[in-house]
ZAMI-824283 format. One record per residue: x, y, z of N, C-alpha, C in turn. Coordinates in steps of 0.05 Angstrom, whole numbers, padded with zeros to 5 digits, always signed. Example, Ala and Ser with C-alpha at 12.3 -4.5 7.8 and 13.67 -1.06 7.14 Angstrom:
<recs>
+00264-00114+00156+00246-00090+00156+00264-00066+00156+00257-00045+00142+00273-00021+00143+00258+00001+00157
</recs>
This chain:
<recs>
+00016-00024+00000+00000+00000+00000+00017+00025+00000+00032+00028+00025+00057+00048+00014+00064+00057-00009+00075+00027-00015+00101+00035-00048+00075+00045-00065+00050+00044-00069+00031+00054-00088+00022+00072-00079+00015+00091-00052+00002+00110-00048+00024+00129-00051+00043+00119-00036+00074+00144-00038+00081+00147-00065+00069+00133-00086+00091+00138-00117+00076+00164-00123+00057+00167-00113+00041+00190-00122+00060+00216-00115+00061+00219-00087+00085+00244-00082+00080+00238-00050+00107+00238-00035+00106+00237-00009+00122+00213+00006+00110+00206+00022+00130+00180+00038+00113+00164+00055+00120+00140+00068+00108+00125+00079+00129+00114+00097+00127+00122+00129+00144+00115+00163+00128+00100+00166+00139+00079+00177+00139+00053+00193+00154+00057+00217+00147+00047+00244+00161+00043+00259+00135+00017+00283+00163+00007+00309+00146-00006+00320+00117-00009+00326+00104+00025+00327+00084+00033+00332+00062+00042+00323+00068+00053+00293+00050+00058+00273+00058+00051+00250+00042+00058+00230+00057+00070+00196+00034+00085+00194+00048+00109+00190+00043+00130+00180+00047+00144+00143+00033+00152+00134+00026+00158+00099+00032+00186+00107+00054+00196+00097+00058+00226+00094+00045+00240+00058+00033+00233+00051+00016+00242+00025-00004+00265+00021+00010+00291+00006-00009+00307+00006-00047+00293-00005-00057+00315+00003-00095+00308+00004-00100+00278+00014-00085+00256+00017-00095+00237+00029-00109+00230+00042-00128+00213+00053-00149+00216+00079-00154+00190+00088-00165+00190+00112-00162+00159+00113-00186+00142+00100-00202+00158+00082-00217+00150+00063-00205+00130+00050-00183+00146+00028-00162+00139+00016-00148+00107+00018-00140+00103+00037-00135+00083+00060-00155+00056+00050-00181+00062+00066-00202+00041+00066-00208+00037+00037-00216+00059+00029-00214+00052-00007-00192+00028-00023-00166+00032-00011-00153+00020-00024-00153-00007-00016-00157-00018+00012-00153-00043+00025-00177-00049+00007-00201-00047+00006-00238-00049-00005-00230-00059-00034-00215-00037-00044-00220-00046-00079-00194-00060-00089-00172-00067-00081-00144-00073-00085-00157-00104-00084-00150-00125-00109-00157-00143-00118-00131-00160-00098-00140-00173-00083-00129-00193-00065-00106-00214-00078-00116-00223-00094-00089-00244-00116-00073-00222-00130-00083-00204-00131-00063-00182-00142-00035-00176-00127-00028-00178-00096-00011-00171-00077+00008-00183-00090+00013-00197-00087+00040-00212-00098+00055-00201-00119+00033-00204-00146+00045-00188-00172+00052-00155-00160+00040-00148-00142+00050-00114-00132+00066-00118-00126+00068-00127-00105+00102-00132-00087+00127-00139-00107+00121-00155-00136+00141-00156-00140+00153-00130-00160+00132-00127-00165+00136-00094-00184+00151-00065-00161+00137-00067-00142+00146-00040-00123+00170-00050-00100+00178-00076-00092+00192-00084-00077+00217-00074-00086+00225-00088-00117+00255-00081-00124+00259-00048-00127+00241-00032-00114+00250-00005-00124+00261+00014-00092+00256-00008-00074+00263-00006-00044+00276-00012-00025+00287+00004-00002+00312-00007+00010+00308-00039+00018+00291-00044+00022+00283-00070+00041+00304-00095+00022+00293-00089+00002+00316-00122-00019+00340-00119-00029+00357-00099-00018+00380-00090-00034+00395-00103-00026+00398-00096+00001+00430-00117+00016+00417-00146+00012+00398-00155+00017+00388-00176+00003+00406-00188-00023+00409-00171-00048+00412-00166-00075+00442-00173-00069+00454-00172-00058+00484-00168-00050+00491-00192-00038+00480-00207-00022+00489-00233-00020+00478-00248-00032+00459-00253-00050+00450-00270-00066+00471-00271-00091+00477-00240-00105+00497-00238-00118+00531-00252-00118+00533-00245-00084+00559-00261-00076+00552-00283-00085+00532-00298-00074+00526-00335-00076+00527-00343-00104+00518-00319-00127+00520-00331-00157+00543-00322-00167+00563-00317-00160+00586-00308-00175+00584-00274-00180+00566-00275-00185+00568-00231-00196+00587-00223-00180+00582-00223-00156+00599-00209-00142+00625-00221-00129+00643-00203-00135+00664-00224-00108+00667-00226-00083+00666-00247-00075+00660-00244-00040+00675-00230-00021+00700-00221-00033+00707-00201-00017+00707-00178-00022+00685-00167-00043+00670-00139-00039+00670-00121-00027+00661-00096-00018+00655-00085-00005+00632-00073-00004+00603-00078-00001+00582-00075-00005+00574-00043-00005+00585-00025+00015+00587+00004+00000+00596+00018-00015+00610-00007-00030+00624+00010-00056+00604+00010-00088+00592-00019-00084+00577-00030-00096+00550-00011-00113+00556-00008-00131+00524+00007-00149+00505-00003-00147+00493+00003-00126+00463-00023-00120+00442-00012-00138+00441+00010-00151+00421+00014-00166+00430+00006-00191+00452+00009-00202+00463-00002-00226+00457-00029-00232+00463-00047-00199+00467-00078-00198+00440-00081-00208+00412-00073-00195+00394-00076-00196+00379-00071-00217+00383-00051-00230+00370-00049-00260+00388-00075-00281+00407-00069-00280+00422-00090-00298+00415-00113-00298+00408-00119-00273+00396-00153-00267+00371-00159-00262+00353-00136-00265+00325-00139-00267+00309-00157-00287+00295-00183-00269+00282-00210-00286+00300-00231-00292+00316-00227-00277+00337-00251-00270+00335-00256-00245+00350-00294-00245+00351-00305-00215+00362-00288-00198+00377-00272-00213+00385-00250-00183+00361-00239-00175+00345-00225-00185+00335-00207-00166+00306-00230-00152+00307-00240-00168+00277-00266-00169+00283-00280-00140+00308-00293-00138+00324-00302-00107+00321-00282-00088+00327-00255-00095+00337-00237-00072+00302-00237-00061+00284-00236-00080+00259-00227-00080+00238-00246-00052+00249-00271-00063+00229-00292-00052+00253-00295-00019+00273-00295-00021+00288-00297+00007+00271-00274+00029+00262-00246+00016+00257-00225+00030+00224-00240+00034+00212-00248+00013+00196-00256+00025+00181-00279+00038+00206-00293+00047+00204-00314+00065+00215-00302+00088+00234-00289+00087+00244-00284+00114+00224-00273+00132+00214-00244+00117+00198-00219+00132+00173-00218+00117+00159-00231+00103+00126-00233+00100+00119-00250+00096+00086-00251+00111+00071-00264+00108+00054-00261+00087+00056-00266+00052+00039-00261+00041+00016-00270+00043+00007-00303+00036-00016-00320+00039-00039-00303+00054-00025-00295+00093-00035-00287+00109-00051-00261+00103-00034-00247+00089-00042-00219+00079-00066-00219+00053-00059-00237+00041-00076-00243+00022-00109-00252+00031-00103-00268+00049-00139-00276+00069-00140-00248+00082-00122-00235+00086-00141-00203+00109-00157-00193+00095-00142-00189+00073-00149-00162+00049-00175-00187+00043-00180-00206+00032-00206-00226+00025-00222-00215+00047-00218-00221+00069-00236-00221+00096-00246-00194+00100-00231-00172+00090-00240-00143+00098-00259-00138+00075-00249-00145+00046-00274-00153+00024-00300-00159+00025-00299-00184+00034-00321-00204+00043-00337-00190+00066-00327-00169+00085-00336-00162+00108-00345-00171+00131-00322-00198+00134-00306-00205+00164-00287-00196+00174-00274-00184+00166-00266-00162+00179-00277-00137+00170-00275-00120+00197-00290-00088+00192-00258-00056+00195-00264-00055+00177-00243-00030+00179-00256-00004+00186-00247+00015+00206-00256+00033+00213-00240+00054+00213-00250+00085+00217-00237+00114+00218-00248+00116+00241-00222+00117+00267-00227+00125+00290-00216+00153+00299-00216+00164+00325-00200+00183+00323-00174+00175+00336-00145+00205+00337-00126+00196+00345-00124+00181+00370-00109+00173+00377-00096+00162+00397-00075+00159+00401-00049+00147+00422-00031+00161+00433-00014+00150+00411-00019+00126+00397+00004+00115+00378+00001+00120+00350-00019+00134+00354-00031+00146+00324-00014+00173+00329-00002+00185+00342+00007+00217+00341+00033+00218+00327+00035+00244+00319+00055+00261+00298+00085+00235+00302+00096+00224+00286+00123+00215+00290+00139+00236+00309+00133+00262+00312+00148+00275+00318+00148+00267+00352+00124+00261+00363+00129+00247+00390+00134+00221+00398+00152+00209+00382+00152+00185+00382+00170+00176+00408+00196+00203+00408+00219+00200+00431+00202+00195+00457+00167+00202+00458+00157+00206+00485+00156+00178+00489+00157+00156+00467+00136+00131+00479+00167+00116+00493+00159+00099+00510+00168+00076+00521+00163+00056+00514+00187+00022+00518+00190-00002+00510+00162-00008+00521+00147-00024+00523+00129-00037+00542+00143-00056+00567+00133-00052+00586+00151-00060+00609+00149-00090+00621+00150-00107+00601+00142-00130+00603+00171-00148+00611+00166-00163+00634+00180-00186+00642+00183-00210+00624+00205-00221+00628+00211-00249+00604+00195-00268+00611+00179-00269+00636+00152-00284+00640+00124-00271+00625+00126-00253+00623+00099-00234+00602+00117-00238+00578+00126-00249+00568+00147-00245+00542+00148-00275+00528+00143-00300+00548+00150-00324+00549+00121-00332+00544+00098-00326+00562+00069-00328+00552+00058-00313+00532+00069-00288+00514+00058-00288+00498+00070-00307+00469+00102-00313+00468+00108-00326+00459+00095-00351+00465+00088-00368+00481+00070-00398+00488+00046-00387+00464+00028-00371+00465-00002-00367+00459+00005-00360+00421+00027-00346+00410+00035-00342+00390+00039-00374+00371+00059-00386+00384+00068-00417+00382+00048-00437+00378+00017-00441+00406-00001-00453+00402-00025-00445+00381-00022-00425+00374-00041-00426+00355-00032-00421+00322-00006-00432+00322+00001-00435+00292-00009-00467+00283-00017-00458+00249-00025-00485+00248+00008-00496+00229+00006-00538+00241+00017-00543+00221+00016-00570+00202+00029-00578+00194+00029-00596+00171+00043-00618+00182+00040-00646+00177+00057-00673+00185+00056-00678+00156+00079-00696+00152+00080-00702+00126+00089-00732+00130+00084-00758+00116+00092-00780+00130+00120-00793+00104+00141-00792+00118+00165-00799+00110+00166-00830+00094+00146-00840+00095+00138-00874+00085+00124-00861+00055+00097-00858+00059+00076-00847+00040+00079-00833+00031+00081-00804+00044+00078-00776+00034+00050-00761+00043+00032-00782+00054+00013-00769+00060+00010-00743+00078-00006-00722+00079-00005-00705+00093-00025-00695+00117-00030-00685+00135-00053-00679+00156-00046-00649+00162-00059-00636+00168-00064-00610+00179-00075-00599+00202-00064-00582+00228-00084-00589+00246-00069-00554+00267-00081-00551+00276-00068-00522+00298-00057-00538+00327-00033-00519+00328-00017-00535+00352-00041-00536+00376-00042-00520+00379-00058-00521+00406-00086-00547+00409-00093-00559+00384-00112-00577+00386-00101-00605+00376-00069-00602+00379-00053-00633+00367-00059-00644+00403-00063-00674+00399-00061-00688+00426-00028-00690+00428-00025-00687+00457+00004-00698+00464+00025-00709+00450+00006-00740+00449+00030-00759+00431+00011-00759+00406+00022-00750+00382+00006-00750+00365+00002-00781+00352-00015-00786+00333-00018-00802+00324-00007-00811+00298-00001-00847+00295+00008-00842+00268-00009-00837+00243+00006-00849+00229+00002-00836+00201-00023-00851+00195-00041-00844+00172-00075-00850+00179-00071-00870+00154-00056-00861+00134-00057-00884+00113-00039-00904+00109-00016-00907+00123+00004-00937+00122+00011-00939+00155+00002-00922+00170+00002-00923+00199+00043-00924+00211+00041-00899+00193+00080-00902+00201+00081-00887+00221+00108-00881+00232+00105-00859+00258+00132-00838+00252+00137-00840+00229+00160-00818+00220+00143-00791+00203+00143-00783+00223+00128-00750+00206+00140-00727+00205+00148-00713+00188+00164-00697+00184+00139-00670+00186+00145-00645+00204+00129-00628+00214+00147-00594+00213+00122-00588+00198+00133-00551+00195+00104-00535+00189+00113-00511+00194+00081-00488+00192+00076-00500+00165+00050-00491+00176+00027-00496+00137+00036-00487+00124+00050-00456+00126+00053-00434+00101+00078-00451+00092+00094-00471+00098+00117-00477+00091+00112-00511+00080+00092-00518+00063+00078-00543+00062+00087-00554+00043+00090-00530+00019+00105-00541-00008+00142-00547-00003+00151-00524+00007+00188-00533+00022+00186-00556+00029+00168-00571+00060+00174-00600+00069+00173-00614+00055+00149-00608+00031+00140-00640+00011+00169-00638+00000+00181-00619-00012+00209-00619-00021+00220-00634-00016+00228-00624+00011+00251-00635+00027+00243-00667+00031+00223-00678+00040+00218-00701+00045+00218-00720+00031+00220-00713+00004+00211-00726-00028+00243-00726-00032+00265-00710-00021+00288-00700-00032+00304-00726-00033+00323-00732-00056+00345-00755-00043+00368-00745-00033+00375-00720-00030+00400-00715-00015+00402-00725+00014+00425-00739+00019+00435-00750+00043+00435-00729+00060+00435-00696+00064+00440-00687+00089+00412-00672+00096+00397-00666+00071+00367-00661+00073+00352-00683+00082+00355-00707+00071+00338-00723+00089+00344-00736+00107+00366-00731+00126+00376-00737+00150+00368-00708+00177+00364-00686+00158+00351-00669+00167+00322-00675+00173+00307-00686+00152+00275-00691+00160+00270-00715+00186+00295-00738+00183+00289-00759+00196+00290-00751+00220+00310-00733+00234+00314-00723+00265+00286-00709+00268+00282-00693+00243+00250-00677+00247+00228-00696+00253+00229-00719+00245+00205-00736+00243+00215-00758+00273+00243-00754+00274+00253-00782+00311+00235-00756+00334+00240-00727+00331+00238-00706+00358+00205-00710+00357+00189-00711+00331+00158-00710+00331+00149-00727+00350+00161-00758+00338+00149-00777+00342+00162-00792+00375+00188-00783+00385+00186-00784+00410+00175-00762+00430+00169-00743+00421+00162-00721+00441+00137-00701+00436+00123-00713+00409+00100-00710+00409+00092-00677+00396+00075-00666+00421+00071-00632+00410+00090-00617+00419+00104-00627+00440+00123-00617+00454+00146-00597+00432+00154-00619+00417+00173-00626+00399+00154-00614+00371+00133-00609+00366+00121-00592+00349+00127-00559+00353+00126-00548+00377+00124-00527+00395+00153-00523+00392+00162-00537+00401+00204-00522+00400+00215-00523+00368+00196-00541+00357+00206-00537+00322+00200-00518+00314+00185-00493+00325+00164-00478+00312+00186-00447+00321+00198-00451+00334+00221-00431+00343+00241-00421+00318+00246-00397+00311+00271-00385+00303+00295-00392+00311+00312-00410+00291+00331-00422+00299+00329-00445+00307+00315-00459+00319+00309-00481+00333+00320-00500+00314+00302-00496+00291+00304-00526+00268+00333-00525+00258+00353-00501+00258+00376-00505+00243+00404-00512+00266+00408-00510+00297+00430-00513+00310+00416-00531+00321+00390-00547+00326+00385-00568+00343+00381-00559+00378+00364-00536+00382+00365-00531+00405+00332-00539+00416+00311-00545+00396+00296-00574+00401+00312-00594+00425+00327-00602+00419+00335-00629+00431+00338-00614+00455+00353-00592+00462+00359-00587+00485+00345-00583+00506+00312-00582+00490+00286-00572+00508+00277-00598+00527+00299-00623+00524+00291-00646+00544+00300-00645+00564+00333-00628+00561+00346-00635+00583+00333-00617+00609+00316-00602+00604+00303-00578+00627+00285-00594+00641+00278-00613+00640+00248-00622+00653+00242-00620+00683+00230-00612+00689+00215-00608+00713+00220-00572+00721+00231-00567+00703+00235-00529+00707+00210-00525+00690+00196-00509+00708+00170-00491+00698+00183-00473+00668+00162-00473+00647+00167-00464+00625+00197-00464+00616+00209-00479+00625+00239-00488+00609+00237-00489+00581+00221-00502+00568+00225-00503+00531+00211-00475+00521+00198-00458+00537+00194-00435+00528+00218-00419+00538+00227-00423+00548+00251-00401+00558+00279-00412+00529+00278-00439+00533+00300-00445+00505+00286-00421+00491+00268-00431+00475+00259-00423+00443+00258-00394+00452+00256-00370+00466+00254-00353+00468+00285-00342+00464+00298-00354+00483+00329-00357+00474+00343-00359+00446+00331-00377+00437+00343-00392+00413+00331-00362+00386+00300-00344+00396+00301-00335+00373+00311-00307+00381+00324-00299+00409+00343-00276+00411+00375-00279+00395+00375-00303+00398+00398-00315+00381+00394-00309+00348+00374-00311+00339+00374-00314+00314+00367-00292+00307+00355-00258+00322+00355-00239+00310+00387-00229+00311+00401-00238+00325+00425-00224+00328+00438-00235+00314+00435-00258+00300+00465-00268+00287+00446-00284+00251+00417-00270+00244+00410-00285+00229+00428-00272+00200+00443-00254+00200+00452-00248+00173+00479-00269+00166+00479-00273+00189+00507-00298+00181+00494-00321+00171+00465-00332+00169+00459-00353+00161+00433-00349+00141+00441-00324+00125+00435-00326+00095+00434-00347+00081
</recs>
């Protein structure tokens, strides 16, 4: 919505607490109009037209480049013509890679795609309220404060985030698949409904086409990857659904570590909370 309302003339701030449309005559008419009539399967084809023209995929653009040869890896990324790189390589795997990495990493399309349906349809209701304290000028932004939440208020909203993702089993024998929301999987789950195996390989829904990948894959270190995915399911149940579902978790194996805590109150929520402070701090190393 931004990259299309701002091409007109103006800008569009983001921050923890709002986004804000700096656009002359705009209104929040404007706004609801556009969520209402903006054709829902359309998002995607937008994103990929207004994305490459924005900071968000550039340094993106730069390690993907390293990875294909363009660039040499010992570069220096501010020396680099990123707008040059980028027109030059526009509709190639470069930018097509840089494109889909950004949007695996940091969106949820699918998700965005059912709002905008749902606000259509009119299950969800969009409204013009008046201001309020996080609605005010960017210019008071220095007034607001962190929220003063304890790593126990931090750890339960992470638990309630976790239980209500839905996800996918995939059975490592068959291929067959099931679908179901953490929070309504039983304990020890069950096996597999059509050859009754107990190796199930498990990841979010939005990630349904990657597993069948990976699970179907014959590489020796991919599918030695699914099999530990499918030993942690099937000995530890939702448990082991819940710590797979963590940032970082699935790639250093800190799943496994969530056994050795037992009898400590919220111990595998305190790992995975761990494990994904770990992975905002150090995820550019594992591009």
């Amino acid at each position: 919505m931004g990259s299309m309302l701002q091409g007109k003339m103006g800008r569009a701030l983001v921050d923890p607490y709002r986004i804000s449309f700096q656009v002359p005559g705009m209104t929040a008419g404007n706004v609801i109009e556009w969520l209402q009539e903006t054709p829902p399967n359309a998002l995607p084809s937008i994103l990929r037209m207004t994305i490459p023209n924005g900071l968000a995929v550039r340094w993106r653009v730069v390690q993907v480049a390293r990875r294909m040869g363009v660039l040499a890896k010992g570069v220096d990324p501010r020396k680099v013509n990123l707008e040059g790189l980028m027109e030059r390589y526009r509709g190639t795997p470069v930018i097509e890679e840089s494109l889909d990495k950004l949007f695996h990493e940091r969106m949820d399309i699918d998700s965005t795609v059912d709002v905008m349906r749902d606000i259509q349809n009119g299950e969800v209701d969009v409204s013009h309220t008046a201001t309020g304290p996080l609605g005010m000028s960017p210019k008071g932004e220095r007034d607001l404060l962190l929220p003063s939440w304890s790593d126990k208020d931090l750890r339960e909203r992470l638990e309630i985030r976790l239980v209500n993702e839905r996800a996918v089993l995939i059975c490592l024998n068959c291929k067959s698949k099931r679908r179901s929301r953490v929070g309504r999987m039983e304990e020890r789950l069950e096996d597999c409904s059509s050859c009754g195996g107990r190796m199930q390989a498990c990841a979010p829904e939005r990630m349904e086409s990657m597993l069948a990948e990976w699970v179907s894959s014959k590489d020796p270190t991919i599918r030695g990857k699914m099999e530990k995915n499918a030993e942690l399911v099937r000995n530890h149940g939702v448990e082991a659904v819940i710590c797979l579902w963590g940032e970082d978790s699935r790639r250093d194996g800190d799943a496994n570590n969530a056994w050795t805590c037992e009898g400590r109150e919220d111990s595998a929520a305190e790992i995975i909370h761990n494990a994904e402070l770990k992975y905002a701090r150090t995820r550019r190393y594992w591009a």
